[in-house]
TIRO-2110 file (N, C-alpha, C; in Angstrom, 1 decimal):
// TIRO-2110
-91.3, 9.3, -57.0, N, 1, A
-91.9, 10.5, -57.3, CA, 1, A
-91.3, 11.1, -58.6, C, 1, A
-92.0, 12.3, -59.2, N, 2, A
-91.4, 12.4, -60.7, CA, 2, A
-90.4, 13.8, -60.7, C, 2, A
-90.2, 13.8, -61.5, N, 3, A
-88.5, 15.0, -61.1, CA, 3, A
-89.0, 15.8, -61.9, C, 3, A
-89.7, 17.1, -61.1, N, 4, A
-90.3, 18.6, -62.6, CA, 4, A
-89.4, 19.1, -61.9, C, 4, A
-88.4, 20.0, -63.3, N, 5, A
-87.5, 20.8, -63.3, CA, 5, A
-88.0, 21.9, -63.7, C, 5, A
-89.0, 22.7, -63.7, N, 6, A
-89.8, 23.7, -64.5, CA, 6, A
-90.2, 24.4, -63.3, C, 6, A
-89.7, 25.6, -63.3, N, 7, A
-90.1, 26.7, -62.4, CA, 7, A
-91.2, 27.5, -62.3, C, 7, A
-91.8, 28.1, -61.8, N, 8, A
-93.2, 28.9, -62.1, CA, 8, A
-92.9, 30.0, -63.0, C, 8, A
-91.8, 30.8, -62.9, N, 9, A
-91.9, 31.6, -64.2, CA, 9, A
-91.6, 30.9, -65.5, C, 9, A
-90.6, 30.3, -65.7, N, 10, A
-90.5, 29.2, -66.7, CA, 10, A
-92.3, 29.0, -67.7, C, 10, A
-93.0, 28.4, -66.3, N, 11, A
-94.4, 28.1, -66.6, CA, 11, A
-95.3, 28.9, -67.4, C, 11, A
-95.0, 31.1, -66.6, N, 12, A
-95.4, 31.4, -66.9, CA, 12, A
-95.4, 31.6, -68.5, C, 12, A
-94.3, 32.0, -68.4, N, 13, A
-93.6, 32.0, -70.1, CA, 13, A
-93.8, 31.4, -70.7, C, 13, A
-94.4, 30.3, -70.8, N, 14, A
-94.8, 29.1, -71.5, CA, 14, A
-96.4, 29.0, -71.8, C, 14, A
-96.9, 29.6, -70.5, N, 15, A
-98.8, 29.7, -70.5, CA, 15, A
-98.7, 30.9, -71.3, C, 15, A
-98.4, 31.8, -71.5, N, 16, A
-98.7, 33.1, -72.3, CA, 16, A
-97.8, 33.1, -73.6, C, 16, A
-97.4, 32.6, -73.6, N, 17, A
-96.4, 32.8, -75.7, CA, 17, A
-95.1, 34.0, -74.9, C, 17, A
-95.7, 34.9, -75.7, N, 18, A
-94.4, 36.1, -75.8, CA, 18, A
-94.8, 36.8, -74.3, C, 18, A
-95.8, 36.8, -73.9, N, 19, A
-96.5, 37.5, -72.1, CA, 19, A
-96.0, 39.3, -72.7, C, 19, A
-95.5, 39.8, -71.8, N, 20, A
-96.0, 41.6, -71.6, CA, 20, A
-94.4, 41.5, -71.4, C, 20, A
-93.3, 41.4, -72.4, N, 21, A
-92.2, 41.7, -72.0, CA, 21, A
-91.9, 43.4, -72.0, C, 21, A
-91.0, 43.4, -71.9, N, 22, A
-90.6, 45.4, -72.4, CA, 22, A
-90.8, 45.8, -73.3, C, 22, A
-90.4, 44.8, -74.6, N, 23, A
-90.7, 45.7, -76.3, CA, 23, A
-91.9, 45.3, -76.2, C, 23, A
-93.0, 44.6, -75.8, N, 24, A
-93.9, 44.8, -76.2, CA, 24, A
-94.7, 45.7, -75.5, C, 24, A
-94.6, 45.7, -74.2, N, 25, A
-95.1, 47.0, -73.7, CA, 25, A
-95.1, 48.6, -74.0, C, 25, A
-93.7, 48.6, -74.6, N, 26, A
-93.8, 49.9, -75.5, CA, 26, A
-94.3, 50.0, -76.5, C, 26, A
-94.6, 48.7, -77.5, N, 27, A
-95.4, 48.5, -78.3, CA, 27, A
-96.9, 48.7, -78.4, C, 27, A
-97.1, 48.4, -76.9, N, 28, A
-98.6, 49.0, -77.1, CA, 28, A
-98.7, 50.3, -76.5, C, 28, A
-97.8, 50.8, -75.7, N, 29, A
-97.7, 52.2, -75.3, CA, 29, A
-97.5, 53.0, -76.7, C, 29, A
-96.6, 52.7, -77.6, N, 30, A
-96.9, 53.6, -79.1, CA, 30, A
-98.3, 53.6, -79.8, C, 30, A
-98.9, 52.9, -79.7, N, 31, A
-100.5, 52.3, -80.5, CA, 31, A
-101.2, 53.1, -79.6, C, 31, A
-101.2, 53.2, -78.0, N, 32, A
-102.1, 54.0, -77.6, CA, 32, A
-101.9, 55.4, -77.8, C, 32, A
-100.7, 55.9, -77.8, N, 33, A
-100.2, 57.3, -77.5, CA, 33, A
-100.4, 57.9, -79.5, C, 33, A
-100.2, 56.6, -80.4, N, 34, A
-100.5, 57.0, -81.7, CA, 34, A
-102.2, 57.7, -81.7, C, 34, A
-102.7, 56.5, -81.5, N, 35, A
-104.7, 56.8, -81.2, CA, 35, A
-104.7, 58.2, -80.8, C, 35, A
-104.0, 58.7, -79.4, N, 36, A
-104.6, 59.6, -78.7, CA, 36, A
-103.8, 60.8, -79.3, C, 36, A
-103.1, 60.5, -80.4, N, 37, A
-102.0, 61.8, -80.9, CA, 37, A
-103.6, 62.3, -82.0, C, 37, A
-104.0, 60.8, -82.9, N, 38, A
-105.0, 61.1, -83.9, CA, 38, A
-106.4, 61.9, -83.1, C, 38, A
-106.9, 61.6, -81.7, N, 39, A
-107.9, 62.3, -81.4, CA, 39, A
-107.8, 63.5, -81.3, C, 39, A
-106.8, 64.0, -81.0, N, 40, A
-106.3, 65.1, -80.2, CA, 40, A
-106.3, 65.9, -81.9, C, 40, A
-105.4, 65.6, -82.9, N, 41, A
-105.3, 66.1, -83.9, CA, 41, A
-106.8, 66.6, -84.6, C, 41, A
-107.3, 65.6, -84.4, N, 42, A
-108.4, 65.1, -85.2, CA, 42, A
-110.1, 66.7, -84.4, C, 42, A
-109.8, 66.6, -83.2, N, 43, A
-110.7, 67.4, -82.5, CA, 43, A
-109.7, 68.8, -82.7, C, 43, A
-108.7, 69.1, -81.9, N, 44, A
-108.1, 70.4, -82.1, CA, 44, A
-107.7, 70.9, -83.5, C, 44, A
-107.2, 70.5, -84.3, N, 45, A
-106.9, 70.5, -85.7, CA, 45, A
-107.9, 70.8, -86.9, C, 45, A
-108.6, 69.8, -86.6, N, 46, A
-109.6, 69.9, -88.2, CA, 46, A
-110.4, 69.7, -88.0, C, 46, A
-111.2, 70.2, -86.4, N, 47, A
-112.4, 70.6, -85.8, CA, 47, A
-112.9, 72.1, -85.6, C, 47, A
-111.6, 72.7, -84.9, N, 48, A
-111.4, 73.8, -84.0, CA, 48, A
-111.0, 74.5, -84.6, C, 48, A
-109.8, 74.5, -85.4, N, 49, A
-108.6, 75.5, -85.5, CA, 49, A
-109.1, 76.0, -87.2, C, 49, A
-109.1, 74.5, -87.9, N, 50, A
-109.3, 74.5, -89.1, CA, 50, A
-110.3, 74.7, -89.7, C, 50, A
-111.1, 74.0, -89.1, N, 51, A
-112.6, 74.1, -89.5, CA, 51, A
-112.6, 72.9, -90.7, C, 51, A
-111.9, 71.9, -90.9, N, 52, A
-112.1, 71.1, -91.8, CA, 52, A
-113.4, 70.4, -91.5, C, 52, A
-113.6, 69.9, -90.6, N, 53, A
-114.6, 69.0, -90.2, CA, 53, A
-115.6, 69.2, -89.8, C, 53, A
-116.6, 69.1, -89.8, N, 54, A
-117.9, 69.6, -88.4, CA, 54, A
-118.2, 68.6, -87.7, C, 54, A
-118.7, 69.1, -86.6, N, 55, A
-119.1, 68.2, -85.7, CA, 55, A
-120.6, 67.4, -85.8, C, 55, A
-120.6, 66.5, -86.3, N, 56, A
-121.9, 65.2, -86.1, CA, 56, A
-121.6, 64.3, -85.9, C, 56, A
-122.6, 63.1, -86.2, N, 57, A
-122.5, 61.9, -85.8, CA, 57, A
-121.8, 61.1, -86.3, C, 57, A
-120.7, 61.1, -87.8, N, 58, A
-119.6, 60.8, -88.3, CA, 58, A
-118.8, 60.9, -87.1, C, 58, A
-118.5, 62.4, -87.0, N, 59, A
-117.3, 62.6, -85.9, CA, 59, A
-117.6, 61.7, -84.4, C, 59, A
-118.4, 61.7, -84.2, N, 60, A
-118.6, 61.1, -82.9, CA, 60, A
-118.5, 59.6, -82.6, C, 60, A
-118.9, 58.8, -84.3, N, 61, A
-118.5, 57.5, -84.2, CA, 61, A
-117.2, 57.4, -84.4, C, 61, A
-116.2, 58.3, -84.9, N, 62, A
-115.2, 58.3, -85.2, CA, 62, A
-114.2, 58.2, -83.8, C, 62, A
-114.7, 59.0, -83.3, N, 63, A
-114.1, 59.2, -81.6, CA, 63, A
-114.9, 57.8, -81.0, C, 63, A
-116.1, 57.3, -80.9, N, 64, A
-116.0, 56.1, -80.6, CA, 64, A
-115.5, 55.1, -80.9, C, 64, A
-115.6, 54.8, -81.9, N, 65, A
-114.2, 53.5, -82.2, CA, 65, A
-112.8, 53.7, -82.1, C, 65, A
-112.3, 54.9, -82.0, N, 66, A
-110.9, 55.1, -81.5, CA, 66, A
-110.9, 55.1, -79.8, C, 66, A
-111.9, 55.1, -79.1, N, 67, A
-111.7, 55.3, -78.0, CA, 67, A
-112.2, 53.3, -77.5, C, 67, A
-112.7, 52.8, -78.5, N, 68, A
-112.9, 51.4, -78.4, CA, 68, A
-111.5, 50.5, -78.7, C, 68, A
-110.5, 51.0, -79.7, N, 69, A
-110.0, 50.5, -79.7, CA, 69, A
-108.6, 50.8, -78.9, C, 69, A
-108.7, 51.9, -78.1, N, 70, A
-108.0, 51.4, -76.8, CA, 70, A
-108.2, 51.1, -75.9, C, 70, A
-109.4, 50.8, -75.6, N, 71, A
-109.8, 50.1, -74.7, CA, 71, A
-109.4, 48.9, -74.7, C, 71, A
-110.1, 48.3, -76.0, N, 72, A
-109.4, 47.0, -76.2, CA, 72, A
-107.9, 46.7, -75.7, C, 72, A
-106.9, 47.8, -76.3, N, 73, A
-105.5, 47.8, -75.8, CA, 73, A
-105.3, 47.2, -74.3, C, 73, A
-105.8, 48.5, -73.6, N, 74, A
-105.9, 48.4, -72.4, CA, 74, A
-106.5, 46.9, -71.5, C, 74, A
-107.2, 47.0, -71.9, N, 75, A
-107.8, 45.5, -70.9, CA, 75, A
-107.1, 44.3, -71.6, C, 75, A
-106.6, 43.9, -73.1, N, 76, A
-106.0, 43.1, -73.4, CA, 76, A
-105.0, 42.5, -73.0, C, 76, A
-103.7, 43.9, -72.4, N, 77, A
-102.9, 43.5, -72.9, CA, 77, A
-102.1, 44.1, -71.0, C, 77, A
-102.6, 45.2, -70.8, N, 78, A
-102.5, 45.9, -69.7, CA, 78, A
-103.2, 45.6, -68.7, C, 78, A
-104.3, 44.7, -68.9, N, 79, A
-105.3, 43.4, -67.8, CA, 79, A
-104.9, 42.5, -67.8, C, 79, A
-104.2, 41.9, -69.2, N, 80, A
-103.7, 40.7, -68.8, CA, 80, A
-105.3, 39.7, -69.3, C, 80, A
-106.0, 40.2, -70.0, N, 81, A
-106.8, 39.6, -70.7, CA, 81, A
-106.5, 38.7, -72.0, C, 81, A
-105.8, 39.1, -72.7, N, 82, A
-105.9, 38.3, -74.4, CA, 82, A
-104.5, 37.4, -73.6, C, 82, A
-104.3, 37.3, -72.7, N, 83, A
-103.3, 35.7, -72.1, CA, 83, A
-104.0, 34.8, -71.3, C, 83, A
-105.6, 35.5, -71.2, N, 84, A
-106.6, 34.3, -70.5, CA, 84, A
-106.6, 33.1, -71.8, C, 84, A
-107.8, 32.0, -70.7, N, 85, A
-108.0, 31.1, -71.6, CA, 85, A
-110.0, 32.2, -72.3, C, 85, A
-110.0, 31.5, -73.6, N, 86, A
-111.0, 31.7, -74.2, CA, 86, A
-112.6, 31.7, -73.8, C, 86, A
-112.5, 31.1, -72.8, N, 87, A
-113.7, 30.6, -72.4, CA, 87, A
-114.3, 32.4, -71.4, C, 87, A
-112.9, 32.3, -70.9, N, 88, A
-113.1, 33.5, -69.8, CA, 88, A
-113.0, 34.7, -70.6, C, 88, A
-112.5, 34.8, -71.7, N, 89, A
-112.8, 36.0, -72.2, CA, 89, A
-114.2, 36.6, -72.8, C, 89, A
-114.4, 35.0, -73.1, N, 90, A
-116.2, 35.5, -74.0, CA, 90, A
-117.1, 35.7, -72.7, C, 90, A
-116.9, 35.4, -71.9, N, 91, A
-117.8, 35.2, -70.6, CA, 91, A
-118.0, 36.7, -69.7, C, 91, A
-116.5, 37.5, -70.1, N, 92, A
-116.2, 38.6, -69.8, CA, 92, A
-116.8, 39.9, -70.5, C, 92, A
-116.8, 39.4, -72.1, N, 93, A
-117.2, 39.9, -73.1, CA, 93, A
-118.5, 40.1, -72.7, C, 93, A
-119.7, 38.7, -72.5, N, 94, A
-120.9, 39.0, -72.6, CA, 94, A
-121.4, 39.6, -71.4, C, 94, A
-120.6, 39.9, -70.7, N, 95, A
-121.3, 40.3, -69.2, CA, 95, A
-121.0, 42.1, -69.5, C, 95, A
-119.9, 42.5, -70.3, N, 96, A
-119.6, 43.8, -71.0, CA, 96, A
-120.8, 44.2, -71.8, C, 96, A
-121.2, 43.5, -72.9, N, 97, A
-122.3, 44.1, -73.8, CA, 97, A
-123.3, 43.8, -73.2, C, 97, A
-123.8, 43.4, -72.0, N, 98, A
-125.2, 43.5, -71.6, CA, 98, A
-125.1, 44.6, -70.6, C, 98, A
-124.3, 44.8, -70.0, N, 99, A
-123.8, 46.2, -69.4, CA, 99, A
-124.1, 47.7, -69.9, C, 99, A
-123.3, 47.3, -71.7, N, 100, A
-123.6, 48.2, -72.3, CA, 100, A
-125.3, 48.5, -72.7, C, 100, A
-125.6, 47.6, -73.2, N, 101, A
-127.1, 47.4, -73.9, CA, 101, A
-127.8, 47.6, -72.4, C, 101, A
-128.0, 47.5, -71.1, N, 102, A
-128.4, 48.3, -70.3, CA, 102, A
-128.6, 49.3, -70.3, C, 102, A
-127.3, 49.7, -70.0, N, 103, A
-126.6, 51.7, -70.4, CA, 103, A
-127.9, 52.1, -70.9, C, 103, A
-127.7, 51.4, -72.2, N, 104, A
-128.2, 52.4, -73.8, CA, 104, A
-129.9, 52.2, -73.0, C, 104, A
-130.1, 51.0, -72.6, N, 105, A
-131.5, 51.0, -72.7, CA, 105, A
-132.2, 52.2, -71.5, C, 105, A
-131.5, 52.0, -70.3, N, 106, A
-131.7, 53.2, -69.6, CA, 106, A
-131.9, 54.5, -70.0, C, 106, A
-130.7, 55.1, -71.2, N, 107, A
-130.7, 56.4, -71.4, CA, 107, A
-131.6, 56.8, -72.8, C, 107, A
-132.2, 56.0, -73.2, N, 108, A
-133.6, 55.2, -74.2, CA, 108, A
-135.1, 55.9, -73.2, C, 108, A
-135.1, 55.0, -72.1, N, 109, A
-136.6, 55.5, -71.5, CA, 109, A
-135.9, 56.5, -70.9, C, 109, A
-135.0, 56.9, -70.0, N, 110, A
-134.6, 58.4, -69.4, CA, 110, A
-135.1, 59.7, -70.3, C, 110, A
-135.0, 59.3, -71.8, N, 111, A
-134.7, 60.8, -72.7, CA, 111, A
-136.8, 60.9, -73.0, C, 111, A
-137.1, 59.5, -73.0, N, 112, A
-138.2, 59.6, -72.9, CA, 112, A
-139.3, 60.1, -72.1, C, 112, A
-138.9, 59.9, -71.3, N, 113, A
-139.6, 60.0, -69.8, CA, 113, A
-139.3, 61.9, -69.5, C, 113, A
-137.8, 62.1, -69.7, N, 114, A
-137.8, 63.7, -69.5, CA, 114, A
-138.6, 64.0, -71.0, C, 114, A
-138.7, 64.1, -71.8, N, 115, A
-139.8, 64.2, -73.2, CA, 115, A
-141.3, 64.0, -72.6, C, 115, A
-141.7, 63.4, -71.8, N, 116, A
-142.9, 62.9, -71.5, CA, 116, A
-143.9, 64.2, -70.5, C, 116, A
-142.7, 64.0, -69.5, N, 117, A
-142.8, 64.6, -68.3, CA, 117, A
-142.8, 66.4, -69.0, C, 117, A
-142.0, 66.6, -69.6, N, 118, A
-142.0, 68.3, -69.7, CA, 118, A
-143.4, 68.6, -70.7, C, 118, A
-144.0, 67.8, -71.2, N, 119, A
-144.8, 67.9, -72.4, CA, 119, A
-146.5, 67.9, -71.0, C, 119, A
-146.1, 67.2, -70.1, N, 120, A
-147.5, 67.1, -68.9, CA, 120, A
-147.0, 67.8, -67.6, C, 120, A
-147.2, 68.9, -67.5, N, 121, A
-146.6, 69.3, -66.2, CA, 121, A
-147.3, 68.6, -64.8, C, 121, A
-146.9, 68.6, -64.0, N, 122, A
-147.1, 67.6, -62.6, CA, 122, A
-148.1, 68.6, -61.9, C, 122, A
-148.5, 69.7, -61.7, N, 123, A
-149.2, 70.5, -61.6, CA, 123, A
-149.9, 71.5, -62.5, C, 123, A
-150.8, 71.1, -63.3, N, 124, A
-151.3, 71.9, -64.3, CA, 124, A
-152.3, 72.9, -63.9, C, 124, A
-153.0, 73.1, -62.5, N, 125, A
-154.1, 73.9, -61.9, CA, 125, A
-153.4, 75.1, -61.3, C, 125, A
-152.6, 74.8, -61.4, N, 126, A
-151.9, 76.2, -60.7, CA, 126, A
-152.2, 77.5, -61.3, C, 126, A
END
């Protein structure tokens, strides 16, 4: 029989590179806590207080992509996703953006349909 001297955490350590040690967990606890320092700034500050900014669709993609990119954080790193194999991530990915592209398409005929419906009332004899 063959002589494995390699223990399961050994293993693990070896299947993930660097894995979710301590510095890197505060690592990504600064990156999130940075993001959410900028939203917070960004809406209270030089939204509110200041009046630098106004509120439109700039601002709103702005807060979407910041809120994308900790998401990403989060499921990467804090799921234990970006230490899968590749295959399972894309597979996880596309089952995400059809999710999303549902979402949107739902709330697409929803706004329509309330648009439709208040323009023909359900009872017009009354």
């Amino acid at each position: 029989m063959a002589h494995h001297d390699h223990t399961l955490d050994s293993h693990d350590a070896h299947a993930h590179g660097e894995g979710m040690g301590v510095k890197r967990i505060w690592q990504v606890f600064g990156i999130l806590l940075a993001i959410t320092a900028v939203e917070f700034l960004v809406a209270l500050g030089f939204v509110h207080h200041w009046n630098i900014v106004e509120k439109g669709a700039a601002l709103y993609a702005f807060y979407i992509v910041l809120t994308l990119i900790k998401a990403y954080y989060i499921v990467a790193f804090f799921m234990h996703l970006k230490f899968e194999k590749k295959s399972f991530i894309i597979s996880c990915s596309v089952v995400f953006i059809f999710i999303i592209y549902f979402i949107v398409l739902m709330l697409i005929e929803g706004g329509y349909l309330l648009d439709h419906f208040q323009q023909h009332p359900v009872y017009p004899n009354k």
